[in-house]
C-alpha distance (Angstrom), angle and dihedral (degrees) to the residues before:
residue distance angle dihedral
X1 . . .
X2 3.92 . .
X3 4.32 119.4 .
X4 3.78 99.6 -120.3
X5 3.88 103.3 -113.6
X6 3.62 100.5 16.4
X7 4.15 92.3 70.6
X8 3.70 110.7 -165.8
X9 3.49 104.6 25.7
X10 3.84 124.1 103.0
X11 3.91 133.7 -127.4
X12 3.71 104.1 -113.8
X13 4.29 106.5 -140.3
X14 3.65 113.0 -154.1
X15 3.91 113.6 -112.4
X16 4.08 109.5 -87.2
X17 4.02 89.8 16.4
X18 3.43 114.3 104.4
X19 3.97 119.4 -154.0
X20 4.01 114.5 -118.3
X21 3.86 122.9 -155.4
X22 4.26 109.4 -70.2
X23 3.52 113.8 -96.2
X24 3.34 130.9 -168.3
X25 4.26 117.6 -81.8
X26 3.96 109.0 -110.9
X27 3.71 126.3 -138.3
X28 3.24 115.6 -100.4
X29 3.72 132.7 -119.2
X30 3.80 134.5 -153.6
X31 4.00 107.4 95.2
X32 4.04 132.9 53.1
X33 3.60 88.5 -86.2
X34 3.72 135.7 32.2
X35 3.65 129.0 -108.1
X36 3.51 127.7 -142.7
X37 4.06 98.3 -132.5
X38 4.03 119.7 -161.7
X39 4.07 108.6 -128.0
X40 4.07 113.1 -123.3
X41 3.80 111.6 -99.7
X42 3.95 102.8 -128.1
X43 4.04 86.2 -160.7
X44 3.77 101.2 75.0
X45 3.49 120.5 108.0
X46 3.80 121.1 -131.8
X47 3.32 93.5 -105.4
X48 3.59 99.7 56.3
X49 3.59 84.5 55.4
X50 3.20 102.0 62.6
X51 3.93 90.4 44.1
X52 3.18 92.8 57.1
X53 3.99 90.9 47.3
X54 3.20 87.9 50.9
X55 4.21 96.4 51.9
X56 4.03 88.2 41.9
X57 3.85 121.0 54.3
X58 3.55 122.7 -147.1
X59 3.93 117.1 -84.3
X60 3.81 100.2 -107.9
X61 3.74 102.7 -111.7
X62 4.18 90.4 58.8
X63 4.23 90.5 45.6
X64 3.52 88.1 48.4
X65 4.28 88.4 48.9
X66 3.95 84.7 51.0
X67 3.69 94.7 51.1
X68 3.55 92.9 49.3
X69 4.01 92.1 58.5
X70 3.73 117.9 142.1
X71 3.43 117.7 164.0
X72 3.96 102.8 -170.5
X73 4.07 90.8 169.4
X74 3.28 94.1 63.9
X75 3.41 101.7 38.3
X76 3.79 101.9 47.3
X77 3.72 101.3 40.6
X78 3.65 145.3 38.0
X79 3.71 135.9 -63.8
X80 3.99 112.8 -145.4
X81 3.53 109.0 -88.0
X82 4.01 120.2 -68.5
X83 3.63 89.6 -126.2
X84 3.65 99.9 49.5
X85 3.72 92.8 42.9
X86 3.64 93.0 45.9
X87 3.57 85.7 58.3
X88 3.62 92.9 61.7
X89 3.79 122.1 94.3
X90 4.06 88.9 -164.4
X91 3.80 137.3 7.0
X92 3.94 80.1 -147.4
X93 3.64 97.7 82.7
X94 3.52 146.2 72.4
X95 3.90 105.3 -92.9
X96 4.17 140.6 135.0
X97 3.55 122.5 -80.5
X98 3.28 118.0 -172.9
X99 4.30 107.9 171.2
X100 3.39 144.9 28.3
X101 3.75 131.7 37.7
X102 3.49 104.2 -97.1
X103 4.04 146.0 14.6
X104 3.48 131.3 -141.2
X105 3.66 112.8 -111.0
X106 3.55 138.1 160.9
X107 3.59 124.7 -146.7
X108 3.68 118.4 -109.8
X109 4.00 103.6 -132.3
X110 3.73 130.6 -125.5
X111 4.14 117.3 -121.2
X112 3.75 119.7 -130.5
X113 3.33 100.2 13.4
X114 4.09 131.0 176.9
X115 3.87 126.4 178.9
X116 3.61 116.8 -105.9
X117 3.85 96.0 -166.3
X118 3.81 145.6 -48.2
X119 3.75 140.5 -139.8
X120 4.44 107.7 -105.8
X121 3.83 87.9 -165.1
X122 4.00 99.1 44.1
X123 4.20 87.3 41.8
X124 4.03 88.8 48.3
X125 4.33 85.2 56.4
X126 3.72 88.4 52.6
X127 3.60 91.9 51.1
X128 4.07 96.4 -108.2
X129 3.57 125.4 140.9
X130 4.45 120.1 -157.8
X131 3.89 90.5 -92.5
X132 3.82 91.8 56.6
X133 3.31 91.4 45.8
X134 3.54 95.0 50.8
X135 3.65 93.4 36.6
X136 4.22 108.8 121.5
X137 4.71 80.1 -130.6
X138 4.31 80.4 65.7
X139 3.74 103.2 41.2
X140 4.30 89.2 47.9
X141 3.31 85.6 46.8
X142 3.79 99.3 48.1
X143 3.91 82.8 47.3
X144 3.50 93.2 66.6
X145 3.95 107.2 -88.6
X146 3.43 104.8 136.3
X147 3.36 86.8 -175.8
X148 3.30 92.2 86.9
X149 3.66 98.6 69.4
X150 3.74 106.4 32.7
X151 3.73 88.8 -173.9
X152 3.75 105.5 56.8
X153 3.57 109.1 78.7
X154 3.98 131.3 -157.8
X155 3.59 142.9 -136.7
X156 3.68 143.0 152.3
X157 3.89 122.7 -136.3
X158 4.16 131.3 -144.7
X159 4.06 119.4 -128.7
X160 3.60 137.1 168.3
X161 3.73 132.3 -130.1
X162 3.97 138.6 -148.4
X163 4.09 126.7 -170.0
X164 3.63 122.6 -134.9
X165 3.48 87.6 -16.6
X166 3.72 99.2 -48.0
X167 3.68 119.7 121.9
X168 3.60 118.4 -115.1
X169 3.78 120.3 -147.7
X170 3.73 103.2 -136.4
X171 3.83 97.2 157.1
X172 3.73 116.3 -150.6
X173 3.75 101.1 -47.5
X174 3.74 104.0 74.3
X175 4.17 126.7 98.7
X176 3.29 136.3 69.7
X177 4.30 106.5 17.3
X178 3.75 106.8 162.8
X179 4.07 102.4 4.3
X180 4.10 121.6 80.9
X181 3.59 124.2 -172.5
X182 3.75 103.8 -123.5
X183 3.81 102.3 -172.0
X184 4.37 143.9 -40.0
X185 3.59 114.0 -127.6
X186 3.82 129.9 -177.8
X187 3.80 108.3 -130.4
X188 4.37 111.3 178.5
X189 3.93 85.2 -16.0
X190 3.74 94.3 -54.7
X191 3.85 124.6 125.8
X192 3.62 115.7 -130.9
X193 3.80 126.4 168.0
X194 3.37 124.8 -160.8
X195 3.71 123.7 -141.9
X196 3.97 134.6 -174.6
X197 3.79 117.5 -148.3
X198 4.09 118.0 -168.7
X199 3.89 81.9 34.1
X200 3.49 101.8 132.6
X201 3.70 137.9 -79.5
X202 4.08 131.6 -46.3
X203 3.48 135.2 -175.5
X204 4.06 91.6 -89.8
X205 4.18 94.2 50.3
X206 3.86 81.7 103.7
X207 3.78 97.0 -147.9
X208 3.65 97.0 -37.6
X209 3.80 134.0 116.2
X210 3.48 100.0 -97.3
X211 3.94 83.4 -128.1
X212 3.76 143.8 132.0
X213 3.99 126.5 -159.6
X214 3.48 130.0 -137.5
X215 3.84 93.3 -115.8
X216 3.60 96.2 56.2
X217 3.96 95.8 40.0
X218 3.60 95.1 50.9
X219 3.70 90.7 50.6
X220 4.28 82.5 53.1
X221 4.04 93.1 44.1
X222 3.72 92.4 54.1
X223 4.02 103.7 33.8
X224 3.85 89.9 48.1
X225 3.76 93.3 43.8
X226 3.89 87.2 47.8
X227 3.16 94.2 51.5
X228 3.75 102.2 55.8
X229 4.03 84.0 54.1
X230 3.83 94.0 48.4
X231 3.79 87.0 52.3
X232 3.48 101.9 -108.6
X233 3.91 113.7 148.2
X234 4.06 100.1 -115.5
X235 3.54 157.9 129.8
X236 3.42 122.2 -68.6
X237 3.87 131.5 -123.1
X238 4.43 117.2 -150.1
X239 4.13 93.7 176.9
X240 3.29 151.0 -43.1
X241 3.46 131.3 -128.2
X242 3.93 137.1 -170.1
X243 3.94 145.0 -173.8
X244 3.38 134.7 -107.0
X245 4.04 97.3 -155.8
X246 4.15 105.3 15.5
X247 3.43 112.2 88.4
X248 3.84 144.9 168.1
X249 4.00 138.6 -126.7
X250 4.04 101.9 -125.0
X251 3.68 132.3 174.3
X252 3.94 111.2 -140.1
X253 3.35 136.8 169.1
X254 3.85 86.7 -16.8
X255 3.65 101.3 -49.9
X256 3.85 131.4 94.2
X257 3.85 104.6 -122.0
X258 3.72 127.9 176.4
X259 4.31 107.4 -136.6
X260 3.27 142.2 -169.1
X261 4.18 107.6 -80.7
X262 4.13 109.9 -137.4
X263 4.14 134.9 158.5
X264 3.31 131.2 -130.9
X265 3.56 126.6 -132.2
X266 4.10 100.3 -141.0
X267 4.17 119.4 -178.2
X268 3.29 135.2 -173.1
X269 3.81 141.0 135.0
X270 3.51 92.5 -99.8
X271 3.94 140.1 -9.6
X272 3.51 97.2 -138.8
X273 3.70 116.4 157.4
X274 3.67 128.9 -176.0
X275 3.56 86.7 -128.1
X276 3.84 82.2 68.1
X277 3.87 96.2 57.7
X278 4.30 84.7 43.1
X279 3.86 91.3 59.6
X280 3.94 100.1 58.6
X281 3.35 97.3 39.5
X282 3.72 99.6 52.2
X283 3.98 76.1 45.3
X284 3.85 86.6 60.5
X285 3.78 102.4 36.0
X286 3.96 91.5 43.5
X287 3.87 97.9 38.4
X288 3.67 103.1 32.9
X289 3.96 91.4 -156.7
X290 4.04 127.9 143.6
X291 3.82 85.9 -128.4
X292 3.94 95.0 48.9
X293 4.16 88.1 48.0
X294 4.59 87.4 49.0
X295 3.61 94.5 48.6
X296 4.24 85.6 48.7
X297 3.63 88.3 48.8
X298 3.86 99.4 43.2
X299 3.87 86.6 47.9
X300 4.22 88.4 54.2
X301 4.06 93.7 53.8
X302 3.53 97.8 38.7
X303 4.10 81.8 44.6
X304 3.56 94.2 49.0
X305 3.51 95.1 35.6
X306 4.13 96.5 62.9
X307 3.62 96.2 37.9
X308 3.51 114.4 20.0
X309 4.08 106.6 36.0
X310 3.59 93.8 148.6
X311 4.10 87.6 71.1
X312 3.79 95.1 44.9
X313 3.94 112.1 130.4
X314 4.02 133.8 147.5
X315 4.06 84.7 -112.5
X316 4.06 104.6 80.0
X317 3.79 96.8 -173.5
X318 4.12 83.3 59.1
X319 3.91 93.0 36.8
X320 3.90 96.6 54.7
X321 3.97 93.9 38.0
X322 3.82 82.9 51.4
X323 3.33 92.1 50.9
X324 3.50 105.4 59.9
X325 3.63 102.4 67.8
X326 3.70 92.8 62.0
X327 3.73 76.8 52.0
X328 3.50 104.3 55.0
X329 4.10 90.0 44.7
X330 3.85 89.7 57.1
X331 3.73 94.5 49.9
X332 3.91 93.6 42.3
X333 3.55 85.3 50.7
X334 3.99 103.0 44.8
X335 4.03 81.3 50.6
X336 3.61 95.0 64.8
X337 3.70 99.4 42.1
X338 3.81 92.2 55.5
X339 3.42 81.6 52.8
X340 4.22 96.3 51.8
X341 3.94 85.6 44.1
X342 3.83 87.8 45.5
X343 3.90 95.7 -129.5
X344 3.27 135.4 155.2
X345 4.13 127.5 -159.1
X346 3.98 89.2 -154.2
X347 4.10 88.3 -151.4
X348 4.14 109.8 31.0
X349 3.91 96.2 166.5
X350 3.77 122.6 158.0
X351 3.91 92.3 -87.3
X352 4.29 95.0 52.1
X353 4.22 84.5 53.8
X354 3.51 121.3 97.2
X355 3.44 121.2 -135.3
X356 4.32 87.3 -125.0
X357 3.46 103.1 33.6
X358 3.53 108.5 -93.2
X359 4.10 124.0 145.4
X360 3.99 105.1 -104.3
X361 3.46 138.2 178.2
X362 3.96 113.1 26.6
X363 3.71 98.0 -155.2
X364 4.22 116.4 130.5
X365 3.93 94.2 -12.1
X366 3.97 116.6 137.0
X367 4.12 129.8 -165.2
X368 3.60 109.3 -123.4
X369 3.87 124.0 -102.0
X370 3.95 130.6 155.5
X371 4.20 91.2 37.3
X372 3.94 113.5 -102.6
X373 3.93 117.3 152.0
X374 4.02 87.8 -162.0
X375 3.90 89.8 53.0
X376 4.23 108.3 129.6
X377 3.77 112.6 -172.4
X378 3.78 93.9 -150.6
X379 4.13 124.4 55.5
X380 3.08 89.7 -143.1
X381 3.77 94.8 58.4
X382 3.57 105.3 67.4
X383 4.01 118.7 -169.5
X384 4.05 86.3 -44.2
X385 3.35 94.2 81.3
X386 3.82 98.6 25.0
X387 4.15 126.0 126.2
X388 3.83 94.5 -93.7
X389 3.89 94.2 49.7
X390 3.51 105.1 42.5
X391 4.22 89.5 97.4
X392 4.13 80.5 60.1
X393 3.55 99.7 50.5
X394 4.01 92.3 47.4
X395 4.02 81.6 48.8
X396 4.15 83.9 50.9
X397 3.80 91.9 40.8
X398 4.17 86.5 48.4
X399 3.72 89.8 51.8
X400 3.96 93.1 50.6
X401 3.53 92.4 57.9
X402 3.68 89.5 47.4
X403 3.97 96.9 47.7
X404 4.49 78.7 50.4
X405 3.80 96.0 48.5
X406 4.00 92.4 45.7
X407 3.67 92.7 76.8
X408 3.98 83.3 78.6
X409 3.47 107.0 31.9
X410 3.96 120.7 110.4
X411 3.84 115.5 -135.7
X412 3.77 94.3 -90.2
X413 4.25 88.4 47.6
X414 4.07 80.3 50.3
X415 3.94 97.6 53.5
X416 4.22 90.7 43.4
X417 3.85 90.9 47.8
X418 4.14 84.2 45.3
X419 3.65 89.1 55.4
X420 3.85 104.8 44.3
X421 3.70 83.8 49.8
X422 3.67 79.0 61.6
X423 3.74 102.5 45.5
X424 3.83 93.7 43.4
X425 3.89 80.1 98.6
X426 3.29 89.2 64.2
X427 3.61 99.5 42.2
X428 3.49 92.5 60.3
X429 3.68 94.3 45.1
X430 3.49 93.8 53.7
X431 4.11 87.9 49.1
X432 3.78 95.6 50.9
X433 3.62 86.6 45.1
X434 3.68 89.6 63.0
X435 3.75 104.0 48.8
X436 3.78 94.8 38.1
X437 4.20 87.2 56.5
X438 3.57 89.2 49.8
X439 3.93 91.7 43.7
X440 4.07 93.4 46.7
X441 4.08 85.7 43.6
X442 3.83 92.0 -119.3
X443 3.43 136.3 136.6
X444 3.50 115.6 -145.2
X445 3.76 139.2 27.0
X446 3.90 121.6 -111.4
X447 3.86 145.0 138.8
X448 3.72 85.7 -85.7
X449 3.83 99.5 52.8
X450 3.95 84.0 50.7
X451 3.69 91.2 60.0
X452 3.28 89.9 48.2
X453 3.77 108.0 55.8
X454 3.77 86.4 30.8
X455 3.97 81.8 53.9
X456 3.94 91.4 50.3
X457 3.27 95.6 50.9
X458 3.65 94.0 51.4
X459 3.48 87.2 50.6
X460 4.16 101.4 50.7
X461 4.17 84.2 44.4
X462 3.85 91.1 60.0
X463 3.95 98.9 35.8
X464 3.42 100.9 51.6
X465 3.81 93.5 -120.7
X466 3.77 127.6 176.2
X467 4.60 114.2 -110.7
X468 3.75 91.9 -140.0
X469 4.36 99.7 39.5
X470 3.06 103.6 39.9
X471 4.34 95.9 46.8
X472 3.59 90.1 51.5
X473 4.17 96.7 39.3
X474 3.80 85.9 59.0
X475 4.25 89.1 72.9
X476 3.67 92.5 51.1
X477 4.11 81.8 48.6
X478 4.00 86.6 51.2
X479 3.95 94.5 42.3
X480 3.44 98.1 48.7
X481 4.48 100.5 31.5
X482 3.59 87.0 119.6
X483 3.63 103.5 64.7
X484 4.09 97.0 29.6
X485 3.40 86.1 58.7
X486 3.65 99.7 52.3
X487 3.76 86.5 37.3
X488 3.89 87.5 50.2
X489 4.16 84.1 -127.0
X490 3.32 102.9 121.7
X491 3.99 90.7 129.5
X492 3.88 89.2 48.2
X493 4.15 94.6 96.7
X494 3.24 101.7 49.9
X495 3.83 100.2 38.3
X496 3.89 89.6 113.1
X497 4.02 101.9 53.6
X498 3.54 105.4 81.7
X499 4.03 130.5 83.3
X500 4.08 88.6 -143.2
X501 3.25 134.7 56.2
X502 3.73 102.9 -113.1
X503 3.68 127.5 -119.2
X504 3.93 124.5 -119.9
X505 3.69 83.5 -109.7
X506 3.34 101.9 46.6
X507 3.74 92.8 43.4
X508 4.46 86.1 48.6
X509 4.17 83.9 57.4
X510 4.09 88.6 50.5
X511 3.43 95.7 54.5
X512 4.35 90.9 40.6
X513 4.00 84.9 58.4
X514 3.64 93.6 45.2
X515 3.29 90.0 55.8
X516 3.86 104.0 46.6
X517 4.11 85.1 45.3
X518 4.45 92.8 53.5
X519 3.82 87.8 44.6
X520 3.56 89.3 53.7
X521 4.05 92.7 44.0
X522 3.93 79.5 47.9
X523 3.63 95.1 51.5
X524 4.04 87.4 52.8
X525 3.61 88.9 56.3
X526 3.73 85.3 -144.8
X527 4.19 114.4 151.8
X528 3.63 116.3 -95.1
X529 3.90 96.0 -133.3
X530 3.85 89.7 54.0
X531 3.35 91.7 40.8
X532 3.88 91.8 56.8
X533 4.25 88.0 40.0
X534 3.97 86.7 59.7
X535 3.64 91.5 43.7
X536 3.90 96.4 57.9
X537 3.72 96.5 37.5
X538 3.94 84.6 60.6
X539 4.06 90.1 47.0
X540 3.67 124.2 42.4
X541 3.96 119.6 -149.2
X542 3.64 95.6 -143.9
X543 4.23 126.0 50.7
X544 3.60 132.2 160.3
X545 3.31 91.9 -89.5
X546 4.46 109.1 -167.5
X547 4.36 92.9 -113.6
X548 3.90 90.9 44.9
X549 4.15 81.8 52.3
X550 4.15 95.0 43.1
X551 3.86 85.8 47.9
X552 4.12 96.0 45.7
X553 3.99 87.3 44.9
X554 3.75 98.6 40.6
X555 3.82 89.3 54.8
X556 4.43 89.9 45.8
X557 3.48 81.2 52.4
X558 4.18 96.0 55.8
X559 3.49 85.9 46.8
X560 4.32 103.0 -94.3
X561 3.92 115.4 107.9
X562 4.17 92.9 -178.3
X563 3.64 92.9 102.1
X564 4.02 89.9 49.3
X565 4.07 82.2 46.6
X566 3.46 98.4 48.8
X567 3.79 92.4 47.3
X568 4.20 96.3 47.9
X569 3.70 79.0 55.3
X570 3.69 96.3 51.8
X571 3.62 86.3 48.2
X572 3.88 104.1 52.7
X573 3.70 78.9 71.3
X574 3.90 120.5 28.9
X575 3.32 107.9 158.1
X576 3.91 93.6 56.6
X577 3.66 119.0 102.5
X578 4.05 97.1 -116.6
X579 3.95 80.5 -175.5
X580 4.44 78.4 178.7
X581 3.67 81.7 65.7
X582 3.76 103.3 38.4
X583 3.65 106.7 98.6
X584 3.82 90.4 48.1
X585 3.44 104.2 46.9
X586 3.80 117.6 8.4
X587 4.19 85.8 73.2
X588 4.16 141.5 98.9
X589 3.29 115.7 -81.7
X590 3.83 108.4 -75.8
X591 3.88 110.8 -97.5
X592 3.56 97.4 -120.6
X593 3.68 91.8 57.8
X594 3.64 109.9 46.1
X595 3.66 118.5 109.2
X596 3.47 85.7 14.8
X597 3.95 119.9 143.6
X598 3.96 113.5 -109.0
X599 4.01 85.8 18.1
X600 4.01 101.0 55.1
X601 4.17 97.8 21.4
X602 3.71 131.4 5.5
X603 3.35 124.2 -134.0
C-alpha cells in the first residue's frame, strides 16, 4: 500500500500490528468547534523532519509546554543501574530490572495517525489554546515523536502489586507495560506530568504489545474526563489519538479481533501508586542492602514532596508518618465518591491506588445501573473488588502503604500509623456520611437518617431500580412533596427507574419510605427548592454509563467520532438538565443490552 502523495514510499506497520483496510480520518472532538487535523505521514525520513522543524516554529502554546519542562523523576531519583542497563540491547523488551525507580524509554510511535479528540479544560492547564492542540507539531507529538519536543524527556518506572492485602511476588519485571512518562512541566506553578499509554513496549510489558486500542482508550478519555466534571478526584485525560493502518491482535467478547491501535494522553500531578512505595520496601526488607534502604528513602521525599508538601521536613521518619494521614483522608474520601457516582474500579489492587487518592487506571471499570451491591465490573474480580467492598479494599490498599512506609518509621511514627489504621473505619464512615446526607437532602446525621439510607438501599436492591434515576428522581420527589401528596402521586417521578414492573407490595413499601424520608425533610424545616438543589448537586443525571461507551467507540471505530463528541460534551456538565439529550441518555439500560458482556462486566 502506497502513502497518497509521497508515491513510492511504503507505510511502515509496527512489529505485531497488523494494518486493516484505510478508512477515512474522523474529525476530531475536544473544543466548541471541530478542527480539521492533518494525519502524520509515516514516510518521512528523519531528516526531513527535522528540516521541516527547523523551517516551521513551534505554535506558541507547545514552545511554551517545552520551556516549562521539569522533569523532577529523573532528577531526584535513580536511574536503573549502569550495569544492568548497559546490559540491555533495548528498553523495548521484556527483560529484569532489578534497581532504580525508573528506565529510560522512548516511545515507539504510531504511523498514520489523526486525533480523535482532546480535553479544552485539561489543554487550557497546560497552557494550550485549540490551534495548538490541533496543530499537526501536537498530534506527532502525542503519537509518540519525541522529537517534537526535544526537551521533555521519557521514562517508564517498575512497581509491585498485592491483592486484598496479600502481597504479590512480581519479581523485578512488573510496572509500567504499555504507559511512558513523556515529560513534567510546571504550568502557573502547578506540576503536571504527562504520560502516553499504548506507546510502545518497556521492559515491564511482560510479553505483550506494549499497545492500547481505540475501544478501550476512548472508554479512558471520556470516563476520566467525566469524572473530573462529576467531581470525582482523578486523573486527567489531554487527547487521544489513533491509527489508520497499526493495529492490534485482541481477544473480546470471545473472539480474536484485530483493532484500531491509539494512545492516550493521561495527566496528573503525579503517578504515584502504592504499588510504587510496595516495591522498595520489599526491596529493603528482602535485600537488607544500604542501596535498597536509599532508593526507599529517595522514593518517600520525592513521594511526599509532589503530593504531600504540607508534611515535608529534613526528618523522614516524621515526614512519611506525617504523611499518611493526608493519605488516609484522600482514600476515605475517593471511596465515598465512587460510591455517590455509583462506580466501580472492577480491579482496585495496591498497584491501580494512588498514593493521594485520586481515581487511576480506567481499565474494566463499569458505572452502576440496575442496583446490585455485589455487582464487580471485571470477571476477574470476584466480590473483592465488587460495589459493596470497594471501602475495604481502599482500607487494604491504606494498610499496604502503611506496612511500605514502616520500614522508616521510629516507634512513635509506628504507634500513629497503628492507630490511623485503626480509625480508617471511621474515616470512611464519616465520608460516606457526608455524601449520603447530601444525596438523601438532609442535614444532619442520626440513627434515623441511617435507617433511612439503609432503608433505600434495601428498597432499590429488591425493585430492580436504576443507581443514576432513581438518586436524582428523589429531588423532583422533595421539590414537588407538597402536591404529590395531595395528589396521592408520590410514586409518579420515579415510575420509570426500575427494570421490573413493581408489585402492589413493593410499590405500598415505596410510598411508606417516601413518606418517613418527606416527614423527616419536614421536620428539618429546610426549603423544598434547596432541598432538591442539594440533592442534584450530590447526583449527576448523566454518567458514562458502559452502552453509551460501546456505542461512542463502535462508531470511532467505523470511522465517525460525533457520538464520542456529543457525549464529552454531555459530560463537561452532568448534572445539567440537557433536556435535548434526555430521551437518549437520561434512560435504563436498553433491553437488548443488559447483562450483556462488555456492557454489564468487562472482561
Amino acid at each position: 500500500m502506497l502513502l497518497s502523495g509521497r508515491p513510492g514510499l511504503p507505510v511502515p506497520v509496527v512489529p505485531s500490528c497488523r494494518r486493516p483496510s484505510q478508512r477515512e480520518a474522523a474529525a476530531p472532538f475536544g473544543g466548541s468547534r471541530i478542527l480539521p487535523i492533518p494525519a502524520v505521514s509515516a514516510g518521512v525520513s528523519a531528516a526531513a523532519r527535522r528540516l521541516e522543524r527547523r523551517r516551521r516554529a513551534l505554535p506558541e502554546g507547545l514552545a511554551r509546554l517545552e520551556a516549562a519542562a521539569d522533569c523532577s523523576w529523573l532528577r531526584e531519583l535513580q536511574a536503573e543501574g549502569a550495569e544492568e542497563a548497559e546490559e540491555a540491547e533495548d528498553n523495548r523488551q521484556k527483560r529484569l530490572v532489578s534497581s532504580g525507580h525508573y528506565v529510560e524509554v522512548r516511545p515507539t510511535p504510531l504511523h498514520d495517525t489523526c486525533l480523535v479528540g482532546f480535553s479544552a479544560d485539561m489543554a487550557q492547564q497546560l497552557g494550550l489554546g485549540q490551534a495548538d492542540c490541533g496543530s499537526s507539531e501536537f498530534l506527532r507529538f502525542m503519537s509518540g515523536h519525541m522529537e517534537v519536543l526535544p526537551k521533555m524527556q521519557s521514562w517508564c518506572t517498575p512497581y509491585t502489586l498485592s491483592v486484598a492485602g496479600n502481597e504479590i511476588s512480581t519479581g523485578n519485571m512488573y510496572g509500567d507495560g504499555r504507559a511512558i512518562s513523556v515529560g513534567e512541566v510546571l504550568s502557573d506553578s502547578e506540576r503536571w506530568e504527562l504520560q502516553l499509554k499504548g506507546a510502545g513496549c518497556t521492559p515491564f510489558c511482560g510479553g505483550a504489545d506494549g499497545r492500547a486500542v481505540l475501544r478501550s482508550s476512548l472508554r479512558e478519555f471520556l470516563a476520566s474526563e467525566a469524572m473530573h466534571n462529576l467531581g470525582v478526584p482523578t486523573t486527567r485525560a489531554l487527547c487521544l489519538v489513533t491509527s489508520r493502518s497499526d493495529s492490534a491482535l485482541r481477544e473480546w467478547l470471545g473472539e480474536k479481533l484485530y483493532e484500531p491501535c491509539a494512545i492516550t494522553c493521561r495527566v496528573s500531578r503525579s503517578f504515584l501508586r502504592v504499588g510504587h512505595l510496595e516495591l522498595f520496601a520489599r526491596r529493603c526488607r528482602d535485600w537488607g542492602s544500604q542501596s535498597a534502604r536509599r532508593e526507599l528513602e529517595q522514593l518517600l521525599r520525592h513521594a511526599i514532596a509532589r503530593e504531600f508538601p504540607e508534611c515535608v521536613h529534613e526528618d523522614l521518619p516524621r515526614s512519611a508518618g506525617q504523611m499518611l494521614r493526608p493519605m488516609a483522608l484522600g482514600m476515605a474520601k475517593l471511596a465515598a465518591e465512587w460510591w455517590r457516582v455509583g462506580f466501580c474500579q472492577g480491579n482496585f489492587q495496591s498497584d491501580n491506588c494512588h498514593l493521594a487518592g485520586r481515581t487511576l487506571d480506567f481499565g474494566p471499570f463499569g458505572f452502576m445501573e440496575r442496583y446490585n451491591p455485589r455487582w464487580c465490573s471485571w470477571t476477574g474480580g470476584a466480590e473483592n473488588f465488587s460495589f459493596r467492598l470497594q471501602p475495604k479494599a481502599f482500607f487494604q490498599n491504606f494498610a499496604s502503604a502503611v506496612r511500605a512506609v514502616d520500614v522508616v518509621l521510629d516507634g512513635e511514627g509506628r504507634e500513629e500509623a497503628q492507630q490511623l489504621l485503626s480509625d480508617f473505619p471511621a474515616l470512611l464512615q464519616e465520608a460516606f456520611c457526608e455524601v449520603r446526607l447530601a444525596k438523601l437532602g438532609l442535614s444532619f446525621w442520626d440513627a434515623e437518617a441511617a435507617q433511612l439510607c439503609d432503608g433505600l438501599l434495601q428498597l432499590m436492591e429488591a425493585s430492580a431500580a436504576d443507581w443514576t434515576l432513581t438518586w436524582r428522581k428523589l429531588a423532583d420527589v422533595a421539590e414537588n412533596w407538597d402536591e404529590l401528596m395531595e395528589s396521592g402521586s408520590l410514586m409518579l417521578p420515579l415510575k420509570g427507574c426500575f427494570y421490573e414492573p413493581l408489585t402492589p407490595q413493593m410499590e405500598q413499601q415505596w410510598e411508606r419510605w417516601l413518606q418517613r424520608w418527606l416527614q423527616r425533610l419536614q421536620a428539618e424545616a429546610m426549603d423544598a427548592e434547596e432541598v432538591a438543589q442539594t440533592m442534584r448537586e450530590a447526583s449527576p443525571k448523566y454518567v458514562p454509563r458502559n452502552w453509551m461507551l460501546m456505542e461512542a467507540y463502535e462508531a470511532a471505530e467505523a470511522g465517525s467520532f460525533q457520538v464520542a463528541q456529543q457525549l464529552q460534551e454531555l459530560f463537561r456538565r452532568p448534572y445539567e438538565e440537557h433536556p435535548e439529550l434526555e430521551s437518549r441518555y437520561f434512560r435504563l439500560a436498553p433491553p437488548e443490552l443488559r447483562g450483556r458482556p462488555g456492557v454489564y462486566i468487562m472482561t
